[in-house]
C-alpha positions as CSV (number, residue, x, y, z in Angstrom):
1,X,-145.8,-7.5,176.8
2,X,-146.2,-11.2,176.7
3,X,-145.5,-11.9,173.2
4,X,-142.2,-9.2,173.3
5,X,-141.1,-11.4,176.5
6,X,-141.1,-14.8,173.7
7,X,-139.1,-12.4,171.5
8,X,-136.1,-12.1,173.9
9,X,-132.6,-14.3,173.5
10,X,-133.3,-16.4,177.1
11,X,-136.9,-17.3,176.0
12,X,-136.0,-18.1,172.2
13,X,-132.9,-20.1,173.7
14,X,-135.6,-22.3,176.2
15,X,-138.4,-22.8,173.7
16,X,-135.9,-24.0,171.3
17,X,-133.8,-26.2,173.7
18,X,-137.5,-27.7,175.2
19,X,-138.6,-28.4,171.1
20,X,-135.2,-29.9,170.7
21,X,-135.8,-31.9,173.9
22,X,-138.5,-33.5,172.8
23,X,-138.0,-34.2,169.2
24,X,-135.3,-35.8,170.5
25,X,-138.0,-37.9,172.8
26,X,-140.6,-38.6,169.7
27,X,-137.3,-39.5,167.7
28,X,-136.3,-42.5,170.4
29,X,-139.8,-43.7,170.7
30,X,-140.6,-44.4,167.3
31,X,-139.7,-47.3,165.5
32,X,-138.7,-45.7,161.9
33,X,-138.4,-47.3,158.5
34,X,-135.9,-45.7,155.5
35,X,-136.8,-46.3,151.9
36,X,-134.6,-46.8,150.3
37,X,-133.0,-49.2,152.6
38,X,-129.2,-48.0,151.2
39,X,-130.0,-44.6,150.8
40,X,-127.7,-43.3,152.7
41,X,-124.6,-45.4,151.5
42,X,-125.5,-44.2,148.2
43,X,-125.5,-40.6,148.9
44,X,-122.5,-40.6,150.7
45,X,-120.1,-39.8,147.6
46,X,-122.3,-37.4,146.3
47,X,-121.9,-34.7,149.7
48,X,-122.5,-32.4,150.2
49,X,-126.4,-32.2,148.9
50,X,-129.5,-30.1,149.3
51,X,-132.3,-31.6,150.5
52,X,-135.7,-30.3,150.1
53,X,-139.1,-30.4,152.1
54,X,-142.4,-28.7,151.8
55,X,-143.5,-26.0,154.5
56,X,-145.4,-27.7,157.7
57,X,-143.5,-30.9,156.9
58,X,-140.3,-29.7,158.1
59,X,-140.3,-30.1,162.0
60,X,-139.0,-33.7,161.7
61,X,-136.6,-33.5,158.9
62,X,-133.7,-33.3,161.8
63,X,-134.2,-37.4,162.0
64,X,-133.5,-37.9,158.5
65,X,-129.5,-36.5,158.9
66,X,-127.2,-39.5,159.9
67,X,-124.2,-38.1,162.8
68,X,-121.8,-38.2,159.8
69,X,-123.4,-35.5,157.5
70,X,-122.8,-31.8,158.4
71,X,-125.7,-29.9,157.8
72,X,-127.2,-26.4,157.8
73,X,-130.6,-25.4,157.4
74,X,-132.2,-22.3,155.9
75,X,-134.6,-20.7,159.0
76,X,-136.9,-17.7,158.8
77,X,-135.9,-14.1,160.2
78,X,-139.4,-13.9,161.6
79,X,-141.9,-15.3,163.6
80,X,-140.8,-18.9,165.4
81,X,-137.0,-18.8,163.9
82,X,-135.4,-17.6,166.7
83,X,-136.2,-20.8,168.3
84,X,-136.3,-23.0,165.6
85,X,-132.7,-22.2,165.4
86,X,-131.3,-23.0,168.5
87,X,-133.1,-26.2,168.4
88,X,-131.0,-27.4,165.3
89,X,-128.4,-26.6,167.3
90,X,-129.3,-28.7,169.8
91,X,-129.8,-31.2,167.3
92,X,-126.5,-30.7,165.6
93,X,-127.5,-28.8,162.4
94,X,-126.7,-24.9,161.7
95,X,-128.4,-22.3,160.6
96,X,-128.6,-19.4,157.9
97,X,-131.4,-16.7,158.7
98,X,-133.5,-15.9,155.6
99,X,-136.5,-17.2,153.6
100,X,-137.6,-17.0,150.1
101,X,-139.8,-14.9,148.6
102,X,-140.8,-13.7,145.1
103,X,-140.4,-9.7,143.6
104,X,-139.4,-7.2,145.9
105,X,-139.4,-9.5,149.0
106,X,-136.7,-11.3,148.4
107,X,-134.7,-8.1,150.2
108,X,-137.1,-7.8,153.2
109,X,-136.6,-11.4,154.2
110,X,-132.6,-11.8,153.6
111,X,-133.2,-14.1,150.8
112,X,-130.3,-12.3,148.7
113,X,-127.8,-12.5,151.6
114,X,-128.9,-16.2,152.9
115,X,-128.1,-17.5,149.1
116,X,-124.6,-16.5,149.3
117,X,-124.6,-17.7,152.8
118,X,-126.3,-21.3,151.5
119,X,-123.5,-21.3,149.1
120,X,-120.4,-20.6,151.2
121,X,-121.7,-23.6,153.5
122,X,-122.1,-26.1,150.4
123,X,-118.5,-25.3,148.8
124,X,-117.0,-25.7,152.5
125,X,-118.9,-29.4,152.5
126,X,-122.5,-29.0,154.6
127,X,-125.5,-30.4,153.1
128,X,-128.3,-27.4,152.6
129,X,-132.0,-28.5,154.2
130,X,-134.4,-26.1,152.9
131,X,-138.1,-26.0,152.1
132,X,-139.0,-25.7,148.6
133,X,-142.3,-23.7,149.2
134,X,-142.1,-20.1,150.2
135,X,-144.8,-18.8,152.6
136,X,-148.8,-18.6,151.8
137,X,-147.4,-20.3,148.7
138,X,-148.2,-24.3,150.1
139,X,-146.5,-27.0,148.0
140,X,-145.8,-25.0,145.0
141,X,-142.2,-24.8,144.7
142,X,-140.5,-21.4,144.5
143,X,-137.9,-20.8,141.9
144,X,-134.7,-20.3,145.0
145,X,-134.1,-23.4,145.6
146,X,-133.9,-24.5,141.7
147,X,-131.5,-21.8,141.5
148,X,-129.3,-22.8,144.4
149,X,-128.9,-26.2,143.0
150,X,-127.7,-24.4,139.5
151,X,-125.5,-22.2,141.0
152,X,-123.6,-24.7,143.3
153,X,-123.8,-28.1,140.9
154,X,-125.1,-30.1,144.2
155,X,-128.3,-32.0,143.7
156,X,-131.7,-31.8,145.4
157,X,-132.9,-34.8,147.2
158,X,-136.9,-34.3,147.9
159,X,-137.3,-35.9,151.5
160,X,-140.3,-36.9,153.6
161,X,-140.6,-37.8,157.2
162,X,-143.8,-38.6,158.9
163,X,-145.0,-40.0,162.0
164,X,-148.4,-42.3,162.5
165,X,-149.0,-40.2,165.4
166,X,-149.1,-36.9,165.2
167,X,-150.7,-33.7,165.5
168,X,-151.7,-32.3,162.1
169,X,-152.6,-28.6,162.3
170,X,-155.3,-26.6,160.1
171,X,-152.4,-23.7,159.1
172,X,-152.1,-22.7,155.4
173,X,-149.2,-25.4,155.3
174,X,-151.0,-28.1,156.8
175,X,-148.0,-28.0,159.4
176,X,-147.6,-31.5,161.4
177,X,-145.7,-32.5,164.2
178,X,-145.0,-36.0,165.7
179,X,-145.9,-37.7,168.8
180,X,-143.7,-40.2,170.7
181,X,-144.8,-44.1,170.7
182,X,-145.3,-44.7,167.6
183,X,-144.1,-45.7,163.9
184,X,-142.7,-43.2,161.3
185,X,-140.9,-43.7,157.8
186,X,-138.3,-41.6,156.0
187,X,-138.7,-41.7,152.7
188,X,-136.1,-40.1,150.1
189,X,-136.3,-39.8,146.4
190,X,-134.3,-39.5,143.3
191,X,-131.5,-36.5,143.1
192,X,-133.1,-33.9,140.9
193,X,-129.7,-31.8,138.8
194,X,-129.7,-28.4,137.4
195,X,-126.6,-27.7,135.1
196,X,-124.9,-24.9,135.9
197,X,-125.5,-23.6,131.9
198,X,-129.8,-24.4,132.1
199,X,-131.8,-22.3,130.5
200,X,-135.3,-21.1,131.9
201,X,-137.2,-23.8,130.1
202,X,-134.4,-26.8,132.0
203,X,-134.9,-25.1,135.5
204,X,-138.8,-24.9,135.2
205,X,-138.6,-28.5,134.2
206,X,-136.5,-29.3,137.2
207,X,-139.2,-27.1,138.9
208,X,-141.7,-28.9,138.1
209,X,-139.8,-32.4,138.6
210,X,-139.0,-31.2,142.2
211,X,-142.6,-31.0,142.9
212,X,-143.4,-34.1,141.9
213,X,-140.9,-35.7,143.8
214,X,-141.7,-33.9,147.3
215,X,-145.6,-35.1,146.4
216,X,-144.4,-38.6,145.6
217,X,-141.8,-39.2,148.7
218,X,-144.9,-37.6,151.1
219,X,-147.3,-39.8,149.4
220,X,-145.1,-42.9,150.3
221,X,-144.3,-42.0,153.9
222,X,-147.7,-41.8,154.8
223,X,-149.1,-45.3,153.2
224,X,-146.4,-46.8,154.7
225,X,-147.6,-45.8,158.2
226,X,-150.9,-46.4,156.7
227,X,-152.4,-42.6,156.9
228,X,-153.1,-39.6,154.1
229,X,-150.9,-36.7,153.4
230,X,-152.7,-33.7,155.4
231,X,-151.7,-31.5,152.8
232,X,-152.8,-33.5,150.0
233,X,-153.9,-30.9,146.7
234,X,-153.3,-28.0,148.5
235,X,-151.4,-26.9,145.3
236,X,-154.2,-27.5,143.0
237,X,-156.5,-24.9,145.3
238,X,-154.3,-22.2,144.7
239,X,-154.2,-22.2,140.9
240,X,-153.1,-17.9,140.7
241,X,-150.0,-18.9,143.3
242,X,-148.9,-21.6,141.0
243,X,-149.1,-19.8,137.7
244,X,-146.7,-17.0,139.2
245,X,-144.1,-19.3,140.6
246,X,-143.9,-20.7,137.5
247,X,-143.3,-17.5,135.5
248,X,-140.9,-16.2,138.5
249,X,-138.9,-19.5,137.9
């Protein structure tokens, strides 16, 4: 009875208005450093974009959008999205309900119907924030968000944002979430660009490219607050995940 009582629209509207609250809290009590510097003057003429983030590492992506960049997020049908939701509204970013999935999934969780939504935002101007991981499949990035970048000509930017104190928990995603007095870096790397005419070979590439660019921006975030990536070769311990993910791309 408990868990149906979280399920309903007033508690989903409080949980997510209380994790907005204090994000919002960690986020002013945290001195942050962006690396690049001008990263955001340079990505300005390239709007709308789609930035990407691994699963667990998502909770404070919110800080890396400046006031002046619309933004929608992809957010699961199931489980914590209900909440999750209305606390990027409270932070000032949208949201499209769906995940990814591979095979026959990809219906169950609204991933069909979230793409076209994910692509009516980016033509009308928002920026996409999505994670490039689907779930149970940690750092090993799924073939939707590769194909969103083809389809819509935007490019993905790989984005980290971590905190030096934090809670890191022991979930399959290594899922973390900041604490308030402390320092944190945002770190954003290279656009990775799909042409709309790639074949499967280009978009595996880019597949493959994005992956290394989520591990390298995650890698720098954390030696610049001078800790190690929690989730640190959790790719390489699922070797059967990654070999489908590759073929599915």
């Amino acid at each position: 009875m408990g868990f149906s009582l979280l399920k309903t629209r007033a508690a989903q509207e409080t949980l997510g208005r209380l994790l907005a609250g204090y994000l919002k809290l960690v986020r002013r009590t945290n001195r942050f450093v962006v690396e690049p510097a001008d990263i955001y003057e340079k990505v300005r003429p390239e709007l709308p974009l789609i930035i990407a983030m691994w699963h667990g590492q998502h909770i404070m992506i919110p800080f890396s959008r400046p006031d002046w960049m619309p933004a929608c997020s992809l957010v699961s049908r199931h489980g914590d999205g209900g909440f999750n939701a209305v606390a990027l509204r409270q932070l000032g970013i949208g949201a499209i309900r769906g995940s990814g999935a591979l095979g026959k999934k990809i219906r169950e969780k609204g991933g069909a119907s979230a793409f076209l939504a994910m692509m009516r935002r980016l033509a009308a101007g928002e920026t996409m924030v999505l994670t490039a991981d689907i779930p149970k499949r940690a750092r090993i990035a799924g073939p939707g968000i590769i194909a969103l970048a083809r389809a819509s000509g935007r490019p993905i930017h790989p984005i980290a944002v971590v905190t030096s104190r934090r809670i890191d928990f022991k979930s399959w995603d290594r899922a973390s979430i900041g604490l308030p007095f402390g320092r944190g870096a945002i770190v954003v790397g290279e656009a990775i660009r799909v042409e709309r005419e790639a074949d499967e070979a280009t978009c595996e590439a880019a597949r493959l490219a994005l992956e290394a660019g989520l591990d390298a921006v995650h890698a720098r975030a954390y030696a610049l607050i001078g800790a190690r990536d929690p989730g640190e070769g959790l790719r390489q311990a699922q070797p059967a995940a990654r070999a489908s993910a590759g073929k599915a791309a």
